[in-house]
C-alpha positions as CSV (number, residue, x, y, z in Angstrom):
1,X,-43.5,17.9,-41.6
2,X,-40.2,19.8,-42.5
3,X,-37.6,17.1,-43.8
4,X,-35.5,19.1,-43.4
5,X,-34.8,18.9,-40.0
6,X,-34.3,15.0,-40.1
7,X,-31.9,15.3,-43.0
8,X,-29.7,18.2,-41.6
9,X,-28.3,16.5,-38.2
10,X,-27.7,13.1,-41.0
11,X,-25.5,15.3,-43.4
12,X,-23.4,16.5,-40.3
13,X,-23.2,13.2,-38.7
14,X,-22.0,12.2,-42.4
15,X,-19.8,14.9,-42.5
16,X,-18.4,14.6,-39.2
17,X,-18.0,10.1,-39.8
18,X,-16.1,11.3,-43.6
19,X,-13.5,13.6,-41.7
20,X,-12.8,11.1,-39.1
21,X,-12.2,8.5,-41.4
22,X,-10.2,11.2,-43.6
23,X,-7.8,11.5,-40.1
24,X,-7.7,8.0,-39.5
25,X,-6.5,7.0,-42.9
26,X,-3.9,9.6,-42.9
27,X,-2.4,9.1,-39.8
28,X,-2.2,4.9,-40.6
29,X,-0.2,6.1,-44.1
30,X,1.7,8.2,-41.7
31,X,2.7,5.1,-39.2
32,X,2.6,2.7,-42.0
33,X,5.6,5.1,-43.9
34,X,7.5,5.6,-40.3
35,X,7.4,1.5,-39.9
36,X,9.0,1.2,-43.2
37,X,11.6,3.2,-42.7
38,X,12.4,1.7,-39.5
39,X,12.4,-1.7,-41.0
40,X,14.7,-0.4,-44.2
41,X,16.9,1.0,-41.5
42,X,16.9,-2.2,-39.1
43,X,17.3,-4.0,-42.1
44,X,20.5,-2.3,-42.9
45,X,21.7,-2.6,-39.4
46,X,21.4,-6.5,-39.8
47,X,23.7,-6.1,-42.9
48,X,25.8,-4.4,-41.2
49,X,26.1,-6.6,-38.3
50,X,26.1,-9.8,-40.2
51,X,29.4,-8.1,-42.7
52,X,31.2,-7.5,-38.9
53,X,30.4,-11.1,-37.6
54,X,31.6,-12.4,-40.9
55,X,35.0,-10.7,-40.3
56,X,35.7,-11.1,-37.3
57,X,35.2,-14.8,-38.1
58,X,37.9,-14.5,-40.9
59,X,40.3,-13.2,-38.6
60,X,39.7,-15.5,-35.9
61,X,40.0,-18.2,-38.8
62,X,37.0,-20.0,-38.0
63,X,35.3,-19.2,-41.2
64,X,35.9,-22.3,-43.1
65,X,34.5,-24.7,-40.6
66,X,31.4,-22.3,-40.3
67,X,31.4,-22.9,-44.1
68,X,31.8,-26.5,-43.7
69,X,28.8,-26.8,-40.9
70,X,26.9,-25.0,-43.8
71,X,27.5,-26.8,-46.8
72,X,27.4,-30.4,-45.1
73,X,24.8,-31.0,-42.7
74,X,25.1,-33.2,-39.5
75,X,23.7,-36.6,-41.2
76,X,25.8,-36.2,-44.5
77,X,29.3,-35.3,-41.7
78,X,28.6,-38.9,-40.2
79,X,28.2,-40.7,-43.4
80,X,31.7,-39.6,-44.6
């Protein structure tokens, strides 16, 4: 019997399973570097929104209580 045969539709099937695998791995380090980003950027974003809240709590002079709230829990407030 000729081996061959047997062994040539295994190499493609190899072949073909390799290149798939080649795809999947670089679209997933594609998506994995877009979700990154994103997060860096939504990240940044939450900075930025937490800076605004903070000011806008300055100048509505609520700040110090907000600190207060912070610093002393609700069981240590009572206890005073």
């Amino acid at each position: 019997m000729d081996t061959r045969g047997r062994e040539a539709p295994g190499a493609a099937l190899r072949s073909a399973a390799e290149n798939l695998l080649q795809e999947l791995q670089e679209h997933f380090q594609a998506l994995t570097a877009t979700l990154n980003l994103r997060m860096e950027e939504m990240g940044s974003r939450i900075e930025d929104l937490q800076k605004n809240v903070n000011d806008l709590m300055v100048q509505a002079g609520i700040e110090d209580s907000i600190k207060e709230q912070m610093e002393f829990p609700p069981a240590h407030k009572a206890s005073r």
